[in-house]
Backbone as ProteinMPNN parsed JSONL, in Angstrom:
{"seq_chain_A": "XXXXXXXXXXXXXXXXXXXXXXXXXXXXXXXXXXXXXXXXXXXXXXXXXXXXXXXXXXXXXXXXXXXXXXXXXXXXXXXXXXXXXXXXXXXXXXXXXXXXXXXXXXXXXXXXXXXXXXXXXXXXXXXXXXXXXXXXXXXXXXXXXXXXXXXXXXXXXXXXXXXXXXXXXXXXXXXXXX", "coords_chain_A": {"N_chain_A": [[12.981, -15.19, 17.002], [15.11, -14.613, 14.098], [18.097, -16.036, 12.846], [19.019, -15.592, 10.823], [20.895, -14.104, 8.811], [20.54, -12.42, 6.2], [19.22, -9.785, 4.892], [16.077, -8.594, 4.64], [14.311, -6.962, 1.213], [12.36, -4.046, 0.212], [10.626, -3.875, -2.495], [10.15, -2.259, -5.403], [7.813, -1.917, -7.179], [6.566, -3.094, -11.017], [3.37, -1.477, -11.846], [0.931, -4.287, -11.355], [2.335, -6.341, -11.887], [3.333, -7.643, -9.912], [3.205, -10.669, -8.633], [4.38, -11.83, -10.824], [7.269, -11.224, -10.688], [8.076, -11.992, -8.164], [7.598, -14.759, -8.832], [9.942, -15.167, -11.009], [12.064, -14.077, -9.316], [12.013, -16.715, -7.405], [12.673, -18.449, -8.79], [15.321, -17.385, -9.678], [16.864, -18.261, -7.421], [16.093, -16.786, -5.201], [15.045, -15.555, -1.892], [11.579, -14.668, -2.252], [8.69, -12.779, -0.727], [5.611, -11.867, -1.237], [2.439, -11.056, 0.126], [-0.76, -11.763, -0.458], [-4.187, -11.194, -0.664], [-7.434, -11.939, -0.732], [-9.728, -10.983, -2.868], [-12.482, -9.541, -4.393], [-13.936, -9.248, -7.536], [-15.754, -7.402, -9.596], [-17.433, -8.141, -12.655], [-18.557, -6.993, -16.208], [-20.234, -9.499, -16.733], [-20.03, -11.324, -14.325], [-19.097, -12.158, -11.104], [-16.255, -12.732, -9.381], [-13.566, -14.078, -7.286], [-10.132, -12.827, -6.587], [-6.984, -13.273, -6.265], [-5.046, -10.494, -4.911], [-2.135, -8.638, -4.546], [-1.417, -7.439, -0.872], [0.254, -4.99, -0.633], [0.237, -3.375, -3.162], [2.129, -2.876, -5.73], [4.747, -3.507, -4.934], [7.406, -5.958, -3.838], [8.652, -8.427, -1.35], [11.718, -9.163, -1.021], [14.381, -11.346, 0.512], [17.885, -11.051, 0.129], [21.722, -10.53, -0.065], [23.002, -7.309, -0.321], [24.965, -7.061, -1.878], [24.235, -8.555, -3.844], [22.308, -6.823, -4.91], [21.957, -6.242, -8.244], [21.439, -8.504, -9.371], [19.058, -8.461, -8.321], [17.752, -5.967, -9.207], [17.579, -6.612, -12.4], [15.959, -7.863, -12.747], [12.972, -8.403, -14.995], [10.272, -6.029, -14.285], [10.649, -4.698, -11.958], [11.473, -2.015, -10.039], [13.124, -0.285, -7.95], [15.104, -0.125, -5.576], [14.032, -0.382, -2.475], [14.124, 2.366, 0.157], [15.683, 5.0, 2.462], [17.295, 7.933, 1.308], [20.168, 7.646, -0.65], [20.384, 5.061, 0.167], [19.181, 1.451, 0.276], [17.192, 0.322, 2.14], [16.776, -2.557, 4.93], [14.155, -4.555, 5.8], [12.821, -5.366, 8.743], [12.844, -8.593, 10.064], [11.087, -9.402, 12.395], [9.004, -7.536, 10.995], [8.154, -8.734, 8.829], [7.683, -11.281, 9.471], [5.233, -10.129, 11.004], [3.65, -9.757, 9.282], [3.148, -11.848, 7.563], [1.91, -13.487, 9.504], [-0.643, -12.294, 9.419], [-1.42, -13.004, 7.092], [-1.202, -15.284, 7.187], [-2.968, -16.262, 8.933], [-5.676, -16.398, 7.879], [-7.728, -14.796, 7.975], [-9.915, -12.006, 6.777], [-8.099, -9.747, 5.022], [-7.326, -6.181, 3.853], [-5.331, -3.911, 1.38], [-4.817, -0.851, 2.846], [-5.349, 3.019, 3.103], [-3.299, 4.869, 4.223], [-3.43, 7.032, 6.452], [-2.961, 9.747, 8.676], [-4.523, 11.373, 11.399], [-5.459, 14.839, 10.793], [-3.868, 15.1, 8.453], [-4.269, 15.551, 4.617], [-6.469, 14.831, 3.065], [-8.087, 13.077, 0.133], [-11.196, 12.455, -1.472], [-12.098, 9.876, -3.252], [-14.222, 8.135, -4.232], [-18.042, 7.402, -4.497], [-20.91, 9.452, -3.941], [-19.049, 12.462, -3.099], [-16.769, 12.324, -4.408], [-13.839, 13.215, -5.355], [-13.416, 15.607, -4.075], [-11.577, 17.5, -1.682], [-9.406, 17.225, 1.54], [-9.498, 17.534, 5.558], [-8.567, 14.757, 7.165], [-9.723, 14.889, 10.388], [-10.593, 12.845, 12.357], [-10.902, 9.864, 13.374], [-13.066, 7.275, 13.368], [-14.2, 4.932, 13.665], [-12.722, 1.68, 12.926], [-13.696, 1.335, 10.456], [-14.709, 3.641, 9.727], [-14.547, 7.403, 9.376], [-13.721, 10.582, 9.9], [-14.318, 13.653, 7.902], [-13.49, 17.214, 7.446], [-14.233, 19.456, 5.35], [-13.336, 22.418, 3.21], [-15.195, 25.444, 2.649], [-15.91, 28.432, 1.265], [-14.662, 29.158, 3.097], [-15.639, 28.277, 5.676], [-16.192, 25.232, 7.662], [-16.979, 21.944, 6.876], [-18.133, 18.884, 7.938], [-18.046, 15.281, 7.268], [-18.953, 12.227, 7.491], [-16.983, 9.138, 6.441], [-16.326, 6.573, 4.706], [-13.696, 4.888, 5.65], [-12.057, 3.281, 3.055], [-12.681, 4.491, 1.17], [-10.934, 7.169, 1.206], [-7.871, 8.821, 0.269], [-4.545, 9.984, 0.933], [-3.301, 13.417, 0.171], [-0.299, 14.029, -1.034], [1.51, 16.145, -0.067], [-0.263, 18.588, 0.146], [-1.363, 21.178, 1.553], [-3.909, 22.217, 4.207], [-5.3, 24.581, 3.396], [-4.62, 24.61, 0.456], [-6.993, 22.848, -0.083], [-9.451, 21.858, -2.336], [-12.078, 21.295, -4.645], [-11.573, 18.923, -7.004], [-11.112, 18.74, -10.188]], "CA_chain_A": [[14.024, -14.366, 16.409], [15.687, -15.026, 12.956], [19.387, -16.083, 12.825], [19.544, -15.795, 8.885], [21.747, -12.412, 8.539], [20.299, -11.986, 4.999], [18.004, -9.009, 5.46], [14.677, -8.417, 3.511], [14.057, -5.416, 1.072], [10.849, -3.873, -0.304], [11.578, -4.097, -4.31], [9.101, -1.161, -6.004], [7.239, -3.0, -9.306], [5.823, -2.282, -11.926], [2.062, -2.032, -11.531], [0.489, -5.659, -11.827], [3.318, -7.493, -12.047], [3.84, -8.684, -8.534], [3.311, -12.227, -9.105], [5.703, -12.285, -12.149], [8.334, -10.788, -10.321], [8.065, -12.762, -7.017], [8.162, -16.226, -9.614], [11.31, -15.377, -11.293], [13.254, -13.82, -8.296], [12.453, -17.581, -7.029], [13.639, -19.063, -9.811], [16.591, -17.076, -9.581], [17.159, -18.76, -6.167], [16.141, -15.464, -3.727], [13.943, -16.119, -1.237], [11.078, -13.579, -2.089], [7.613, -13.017, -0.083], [4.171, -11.435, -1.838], [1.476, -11.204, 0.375], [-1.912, -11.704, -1.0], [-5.506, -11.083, -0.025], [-8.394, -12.597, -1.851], [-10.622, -9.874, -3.588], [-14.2, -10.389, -5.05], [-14.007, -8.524, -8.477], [-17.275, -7.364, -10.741], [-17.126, -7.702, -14.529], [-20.188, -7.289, -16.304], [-20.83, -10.341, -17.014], [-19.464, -12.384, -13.391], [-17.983, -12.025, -10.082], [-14.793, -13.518, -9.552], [-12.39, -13.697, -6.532], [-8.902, -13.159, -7.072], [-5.824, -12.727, -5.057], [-4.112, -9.453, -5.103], [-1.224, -7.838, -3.694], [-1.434, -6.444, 0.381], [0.762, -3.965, -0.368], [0.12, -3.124, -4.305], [3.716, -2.14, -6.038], [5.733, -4.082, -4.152], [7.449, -7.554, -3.408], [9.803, -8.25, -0.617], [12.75, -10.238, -1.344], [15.954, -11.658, 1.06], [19.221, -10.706, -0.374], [22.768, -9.59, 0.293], [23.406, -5.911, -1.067], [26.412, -7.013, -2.613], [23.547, -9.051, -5.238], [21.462, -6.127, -5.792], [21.969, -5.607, -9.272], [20.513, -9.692, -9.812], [17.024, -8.086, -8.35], [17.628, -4.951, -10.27], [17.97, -6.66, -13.705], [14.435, -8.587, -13.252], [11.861, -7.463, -15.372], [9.45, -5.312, -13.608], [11.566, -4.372, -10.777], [12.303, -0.281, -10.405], [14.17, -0.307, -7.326], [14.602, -1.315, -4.115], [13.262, 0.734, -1.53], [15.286, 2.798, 1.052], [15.932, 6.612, 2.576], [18.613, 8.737, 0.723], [20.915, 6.868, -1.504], [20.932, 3.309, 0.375], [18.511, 0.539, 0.181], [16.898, -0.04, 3.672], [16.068, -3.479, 4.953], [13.003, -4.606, 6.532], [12.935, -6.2, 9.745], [12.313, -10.188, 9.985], [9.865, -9.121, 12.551], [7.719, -6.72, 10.22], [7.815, -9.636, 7.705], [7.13, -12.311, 10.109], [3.666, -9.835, 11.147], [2.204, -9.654, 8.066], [3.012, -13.412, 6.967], [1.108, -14.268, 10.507], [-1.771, -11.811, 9.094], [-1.767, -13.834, 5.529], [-1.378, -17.016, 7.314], [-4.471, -16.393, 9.954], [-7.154, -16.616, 7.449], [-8.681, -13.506, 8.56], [-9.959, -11.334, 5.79], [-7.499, -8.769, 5.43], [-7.117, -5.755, 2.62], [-5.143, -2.839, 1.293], [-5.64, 0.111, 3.219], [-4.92, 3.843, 2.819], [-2.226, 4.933, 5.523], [-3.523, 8.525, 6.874], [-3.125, 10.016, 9.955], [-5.381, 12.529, 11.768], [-4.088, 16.175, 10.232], [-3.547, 14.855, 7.003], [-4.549, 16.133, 3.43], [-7.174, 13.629, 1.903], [-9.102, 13.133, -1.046], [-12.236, 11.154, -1.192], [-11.972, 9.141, -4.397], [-15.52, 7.393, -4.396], [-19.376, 7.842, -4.021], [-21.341, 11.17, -4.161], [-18.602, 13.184, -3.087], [-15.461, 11.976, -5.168], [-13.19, 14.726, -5.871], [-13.533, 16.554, -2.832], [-10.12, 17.222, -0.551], [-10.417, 17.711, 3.016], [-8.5, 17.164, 6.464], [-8.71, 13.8, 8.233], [-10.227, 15.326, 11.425], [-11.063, 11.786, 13.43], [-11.076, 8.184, 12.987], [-14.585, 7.177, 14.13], [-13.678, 3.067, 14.23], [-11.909, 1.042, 12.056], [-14.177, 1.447, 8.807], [-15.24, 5.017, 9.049], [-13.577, 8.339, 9.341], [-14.526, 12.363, 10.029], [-13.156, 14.528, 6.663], [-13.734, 18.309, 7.177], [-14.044, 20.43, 3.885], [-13.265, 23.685, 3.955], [-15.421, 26.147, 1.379], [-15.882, 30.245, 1.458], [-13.996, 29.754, 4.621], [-16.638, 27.569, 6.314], [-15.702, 23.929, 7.373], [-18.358, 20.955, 6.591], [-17.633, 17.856, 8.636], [-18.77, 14.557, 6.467], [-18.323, 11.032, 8.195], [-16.916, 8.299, 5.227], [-15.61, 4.966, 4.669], [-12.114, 4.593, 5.179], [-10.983, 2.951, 2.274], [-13.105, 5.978, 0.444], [-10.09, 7.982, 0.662], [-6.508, 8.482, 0.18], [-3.626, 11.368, 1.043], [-2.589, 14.032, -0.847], [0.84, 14.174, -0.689], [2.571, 17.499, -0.444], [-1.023, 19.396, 0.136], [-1.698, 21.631, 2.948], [-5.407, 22.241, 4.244], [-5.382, 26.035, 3.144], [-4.793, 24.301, -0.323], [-7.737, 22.118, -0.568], [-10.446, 22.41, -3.176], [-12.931, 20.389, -5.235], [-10.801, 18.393, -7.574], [-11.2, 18.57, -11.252]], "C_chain_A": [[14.764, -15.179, 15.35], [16.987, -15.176, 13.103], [19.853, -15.44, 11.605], [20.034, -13.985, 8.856], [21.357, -11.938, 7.138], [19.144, -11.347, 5.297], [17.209, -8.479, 4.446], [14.898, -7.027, 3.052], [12.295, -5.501, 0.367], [11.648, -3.631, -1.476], [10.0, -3.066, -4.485], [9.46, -1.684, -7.436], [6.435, -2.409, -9.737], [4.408, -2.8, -11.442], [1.638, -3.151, -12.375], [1.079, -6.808, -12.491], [4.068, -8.001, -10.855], [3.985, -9.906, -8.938], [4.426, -12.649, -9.908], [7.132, -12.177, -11.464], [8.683, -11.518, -9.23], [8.424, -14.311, -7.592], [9.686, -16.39, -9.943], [12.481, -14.922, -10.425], [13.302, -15.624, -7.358], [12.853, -18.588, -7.824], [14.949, -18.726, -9.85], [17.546, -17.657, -8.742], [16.825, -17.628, -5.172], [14.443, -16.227, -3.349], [13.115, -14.674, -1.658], [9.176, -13.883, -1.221], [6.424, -11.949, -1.275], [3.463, -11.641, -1.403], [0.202, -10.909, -0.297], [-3.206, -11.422, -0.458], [-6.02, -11.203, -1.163], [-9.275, -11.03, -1.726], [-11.692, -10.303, -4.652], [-13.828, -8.89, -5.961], [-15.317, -8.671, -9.749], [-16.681, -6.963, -11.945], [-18.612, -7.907, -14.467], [-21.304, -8.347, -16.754], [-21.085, -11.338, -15.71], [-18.89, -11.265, -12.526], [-17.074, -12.696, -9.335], [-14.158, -12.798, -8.069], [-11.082, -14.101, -6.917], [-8.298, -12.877, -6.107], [-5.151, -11.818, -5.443], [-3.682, -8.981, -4.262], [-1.381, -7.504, -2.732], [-1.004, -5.252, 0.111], [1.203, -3.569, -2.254], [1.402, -2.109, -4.78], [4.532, -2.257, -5.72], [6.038, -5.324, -3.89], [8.314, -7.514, -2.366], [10.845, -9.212, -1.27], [14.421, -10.222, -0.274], [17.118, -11.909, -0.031], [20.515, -10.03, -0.023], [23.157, -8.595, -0.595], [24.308, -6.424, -1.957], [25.826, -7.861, -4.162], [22.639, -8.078, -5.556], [21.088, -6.081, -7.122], [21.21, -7.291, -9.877], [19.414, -9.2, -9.436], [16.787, -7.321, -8.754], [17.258, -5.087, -11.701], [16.597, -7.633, -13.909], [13.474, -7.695, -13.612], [10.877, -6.97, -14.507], [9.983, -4.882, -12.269], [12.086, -3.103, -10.922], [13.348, -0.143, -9.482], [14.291, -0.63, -5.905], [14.48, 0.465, -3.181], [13.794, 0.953, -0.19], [15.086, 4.349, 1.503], [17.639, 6.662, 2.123], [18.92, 8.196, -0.408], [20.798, 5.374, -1.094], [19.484, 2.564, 0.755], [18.232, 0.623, 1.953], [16.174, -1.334, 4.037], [15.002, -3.603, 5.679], [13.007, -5.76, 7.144], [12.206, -7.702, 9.517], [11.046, -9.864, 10.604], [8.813, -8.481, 11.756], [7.44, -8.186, 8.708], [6.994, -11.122, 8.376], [5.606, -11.988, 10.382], [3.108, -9.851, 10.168], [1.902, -10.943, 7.136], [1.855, -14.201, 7.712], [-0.342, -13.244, 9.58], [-2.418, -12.363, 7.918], [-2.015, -15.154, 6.039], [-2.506, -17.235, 7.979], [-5.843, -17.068, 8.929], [-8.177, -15.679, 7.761], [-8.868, -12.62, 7.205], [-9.076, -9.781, 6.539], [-7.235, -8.142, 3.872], [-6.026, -4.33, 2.762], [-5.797, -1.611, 1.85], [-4.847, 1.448, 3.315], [-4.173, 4.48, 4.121], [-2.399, 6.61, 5.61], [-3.424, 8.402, 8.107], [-4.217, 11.563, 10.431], [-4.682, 13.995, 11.455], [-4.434, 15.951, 8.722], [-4.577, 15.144, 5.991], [-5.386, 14.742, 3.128], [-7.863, 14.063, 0.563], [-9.954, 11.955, -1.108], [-12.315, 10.186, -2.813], [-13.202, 8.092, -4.815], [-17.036, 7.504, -3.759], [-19.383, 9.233, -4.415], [-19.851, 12.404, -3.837], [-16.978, 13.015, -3.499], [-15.322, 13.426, -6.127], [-12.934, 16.059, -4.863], [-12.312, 16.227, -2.16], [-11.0, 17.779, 0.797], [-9.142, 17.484, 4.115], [-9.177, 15.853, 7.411], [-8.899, 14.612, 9.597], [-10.13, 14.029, 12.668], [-11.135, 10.573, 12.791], [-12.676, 7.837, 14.043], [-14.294, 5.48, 14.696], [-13.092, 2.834, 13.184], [-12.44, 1.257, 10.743], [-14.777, 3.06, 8.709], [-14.236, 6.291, 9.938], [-14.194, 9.999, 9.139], [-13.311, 12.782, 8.714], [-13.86, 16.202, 7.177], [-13.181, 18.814, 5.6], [-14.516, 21.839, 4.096], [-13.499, 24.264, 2.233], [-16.192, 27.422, 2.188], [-16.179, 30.363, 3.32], [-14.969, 29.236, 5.788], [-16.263, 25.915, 6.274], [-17.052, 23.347, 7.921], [-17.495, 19.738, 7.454], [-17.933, 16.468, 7.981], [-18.014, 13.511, 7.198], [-18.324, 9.992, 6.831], [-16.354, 7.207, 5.325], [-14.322, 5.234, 4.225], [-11.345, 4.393, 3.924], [-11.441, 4.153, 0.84], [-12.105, 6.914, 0.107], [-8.585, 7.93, 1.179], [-5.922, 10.113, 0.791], [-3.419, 11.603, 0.118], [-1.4, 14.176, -0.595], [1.474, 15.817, -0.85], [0.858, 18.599, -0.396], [-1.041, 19.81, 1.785], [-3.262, 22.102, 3.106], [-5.981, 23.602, 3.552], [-5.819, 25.745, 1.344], [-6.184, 23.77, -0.944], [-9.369, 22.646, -1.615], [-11.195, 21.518, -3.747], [-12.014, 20.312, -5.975], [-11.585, 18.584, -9.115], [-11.763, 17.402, -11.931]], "O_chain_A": [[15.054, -16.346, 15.614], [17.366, -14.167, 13.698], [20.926, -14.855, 11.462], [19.341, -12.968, 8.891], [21.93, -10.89, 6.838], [18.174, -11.906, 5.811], [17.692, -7.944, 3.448], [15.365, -6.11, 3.728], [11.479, -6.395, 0.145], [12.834, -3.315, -1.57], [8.997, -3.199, -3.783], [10.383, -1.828, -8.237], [5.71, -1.515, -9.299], [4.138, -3.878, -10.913], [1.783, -3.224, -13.596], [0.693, -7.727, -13.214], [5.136, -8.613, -10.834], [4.955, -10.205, -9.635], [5.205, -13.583, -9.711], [8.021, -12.994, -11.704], [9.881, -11.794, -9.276], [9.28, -15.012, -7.053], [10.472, -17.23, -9.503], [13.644, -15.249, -10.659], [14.326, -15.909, -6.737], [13.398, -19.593, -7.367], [15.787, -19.608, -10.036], [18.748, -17.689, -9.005], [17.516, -17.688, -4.156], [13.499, -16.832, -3.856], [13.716, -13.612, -1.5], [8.615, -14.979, -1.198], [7.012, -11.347, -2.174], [2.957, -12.623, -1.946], [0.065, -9.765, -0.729], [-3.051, -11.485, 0.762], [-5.581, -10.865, -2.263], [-9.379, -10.256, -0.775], [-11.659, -11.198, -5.496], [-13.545, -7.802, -5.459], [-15.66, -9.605, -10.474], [-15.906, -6.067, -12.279], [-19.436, -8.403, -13.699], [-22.506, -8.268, -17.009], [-22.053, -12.099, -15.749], [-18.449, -10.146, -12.785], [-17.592, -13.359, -8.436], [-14.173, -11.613, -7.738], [-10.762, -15.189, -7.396], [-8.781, -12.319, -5.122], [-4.466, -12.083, -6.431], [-4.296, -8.739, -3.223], [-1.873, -6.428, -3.072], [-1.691, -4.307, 0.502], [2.39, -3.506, -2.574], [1.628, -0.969, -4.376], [5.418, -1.427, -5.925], [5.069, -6.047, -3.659], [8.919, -6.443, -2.322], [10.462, -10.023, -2.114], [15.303, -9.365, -0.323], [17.163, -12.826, -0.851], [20.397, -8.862, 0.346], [23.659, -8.947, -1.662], [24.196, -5.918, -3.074], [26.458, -7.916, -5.217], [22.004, -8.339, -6.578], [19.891, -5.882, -7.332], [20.437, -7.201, -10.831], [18.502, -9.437, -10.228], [15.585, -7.254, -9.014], [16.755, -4.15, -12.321], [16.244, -8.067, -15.005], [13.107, -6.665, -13.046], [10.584, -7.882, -13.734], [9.05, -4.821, -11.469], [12.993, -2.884, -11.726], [14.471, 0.099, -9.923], [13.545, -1.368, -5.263], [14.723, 1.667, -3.288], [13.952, 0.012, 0.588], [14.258, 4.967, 0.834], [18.637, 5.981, 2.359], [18.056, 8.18, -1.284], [21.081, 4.503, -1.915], [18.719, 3.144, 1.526], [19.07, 0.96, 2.788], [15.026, -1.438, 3.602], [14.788, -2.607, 6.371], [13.125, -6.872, 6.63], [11.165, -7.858, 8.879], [10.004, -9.9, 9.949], [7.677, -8.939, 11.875], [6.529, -8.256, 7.883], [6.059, -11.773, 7.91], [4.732, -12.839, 10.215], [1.883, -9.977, 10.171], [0.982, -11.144, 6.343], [1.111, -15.061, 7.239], [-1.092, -14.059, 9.042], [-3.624, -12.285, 7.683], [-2.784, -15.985, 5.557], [-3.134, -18.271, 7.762], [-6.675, -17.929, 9.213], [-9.384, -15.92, 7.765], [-7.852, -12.543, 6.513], [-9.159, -9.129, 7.58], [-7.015, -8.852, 2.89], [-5.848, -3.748, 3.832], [-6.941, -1.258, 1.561], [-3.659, 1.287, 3.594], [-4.87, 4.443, 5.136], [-1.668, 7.373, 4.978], [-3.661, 7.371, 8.738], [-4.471, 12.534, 9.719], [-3.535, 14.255, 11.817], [-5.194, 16.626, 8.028], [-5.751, 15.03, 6.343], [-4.793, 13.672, 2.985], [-8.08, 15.197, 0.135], [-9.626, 10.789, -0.885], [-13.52, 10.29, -3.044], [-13.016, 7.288, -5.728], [-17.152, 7.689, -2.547], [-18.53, 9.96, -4.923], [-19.841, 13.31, -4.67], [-16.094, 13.593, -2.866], [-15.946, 14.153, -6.9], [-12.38, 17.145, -5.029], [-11.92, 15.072, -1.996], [-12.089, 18.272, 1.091], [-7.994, 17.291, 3.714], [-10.111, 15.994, 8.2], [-7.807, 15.097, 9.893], [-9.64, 14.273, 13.771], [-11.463, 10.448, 11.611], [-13.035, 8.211, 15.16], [-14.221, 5.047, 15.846], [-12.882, 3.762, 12.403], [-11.614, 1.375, 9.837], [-15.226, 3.533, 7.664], [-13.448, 6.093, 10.863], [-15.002, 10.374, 8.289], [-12.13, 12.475, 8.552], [-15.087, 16.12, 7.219], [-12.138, 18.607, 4.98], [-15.457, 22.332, 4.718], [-12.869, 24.03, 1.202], [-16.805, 27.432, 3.256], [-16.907, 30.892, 4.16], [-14.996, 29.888, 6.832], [-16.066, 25.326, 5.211], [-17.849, 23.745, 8.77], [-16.268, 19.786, 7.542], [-18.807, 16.379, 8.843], [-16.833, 13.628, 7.527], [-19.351, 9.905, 6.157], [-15.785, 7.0, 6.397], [-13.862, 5.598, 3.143], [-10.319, 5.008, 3.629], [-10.751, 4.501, -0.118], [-12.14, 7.498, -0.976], [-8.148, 7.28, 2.129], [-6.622, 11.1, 1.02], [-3.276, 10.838, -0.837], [-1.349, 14.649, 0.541], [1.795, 16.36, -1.907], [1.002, 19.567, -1.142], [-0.844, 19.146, 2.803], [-3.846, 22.364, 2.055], [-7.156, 23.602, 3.185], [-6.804, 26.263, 0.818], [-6.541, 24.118, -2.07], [-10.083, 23.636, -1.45], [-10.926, 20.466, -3.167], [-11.3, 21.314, -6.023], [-12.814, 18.547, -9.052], [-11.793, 17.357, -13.161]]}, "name": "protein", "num_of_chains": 1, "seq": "XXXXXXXXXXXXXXXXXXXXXXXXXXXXXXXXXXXXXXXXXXXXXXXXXXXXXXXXXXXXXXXXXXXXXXXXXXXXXXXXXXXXXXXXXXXXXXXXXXXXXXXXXXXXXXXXXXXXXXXXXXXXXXXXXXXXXXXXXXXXXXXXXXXXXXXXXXXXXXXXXXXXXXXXXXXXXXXXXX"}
């Protein structure tokens, strides 16, 4: 358990400027965190691992509210991240688990946060563009989508990180995507 009364926020960045933003908030003096995971990236010439973001669009950073407006006024920084009007901090513990998950050495990546119910869209392979309803989690890397066409539902088993939520869709909605 943490003594330090200065409680973490999630800061919402501009895309692909984690890193930058995590440097100069410790230059500033704030303690900030950026978890990373190594990623094997294809160009067409090479394949390259790099380290990018866990949680893509985001840095954490320890601060007292009353300095907001110093992590507000760093470039790439939109806002800090909260319900309603007020900033909400994030527990030492939830920062301490995902530091132990960076610090293990275990390959670990970005992953799309659905629950069974939920509105997806498959975003890769033969059937990119297609919505559907998370039906089942099969194991950790694959996943049941039903798709529902002239009122007939198809069941298709896919790779997790294959697809994402729609936000604000209901299943009645869903359709082949544009």
């Amino acid at each position: 358990m943490h003594t330090n009364s200065i409680p973490w926020f999630a800061l919402a960045a501009r895309p692909r400027h984690e890193k930058n933003i995590a440097r100069i908030l410790l230059n500033k003096g704030l303690e900030s965190f950026l978890p990373l995971c190594r990623s094997r990236r294809r160009w067409s010439d090479r394949v390259e691992s790099v380290d990018l973001p866990l949680f893509p669009g985001y840095v954490f950073c320890r601060f007292h509210y009353d300095h907001r407006l110093t992590v507000l006024n760093t470039p790439g920084v939109n806002s800090i991240i909260g319900f309603g009007n007020a900033p909400t901090p994030v527990s030492d513990e939830e920062i301490e688990r995902v530091g132990a998950i960076v610090d293990s050495g275990l390959p670990a990546q970005p992953w799309p946060y659905v629950h069974v119910g939920e509105a997806v869209r498959i975003d890769r392979g033969s059937l990119a563009g297609l919505e559907g309803v998370l039906v089942r989690e099969k194991d950790s890397l694959r996943v049941v989508v039903t798709v529902e066409m002239l009122r007939r539902a198809v069941a298709v088993e896919v790779d997790r990180d294959a697809i994402r939520a729609v936000p604000g869709a209901r299943p009645q909605q869903l359709s082949r995507s544009a």
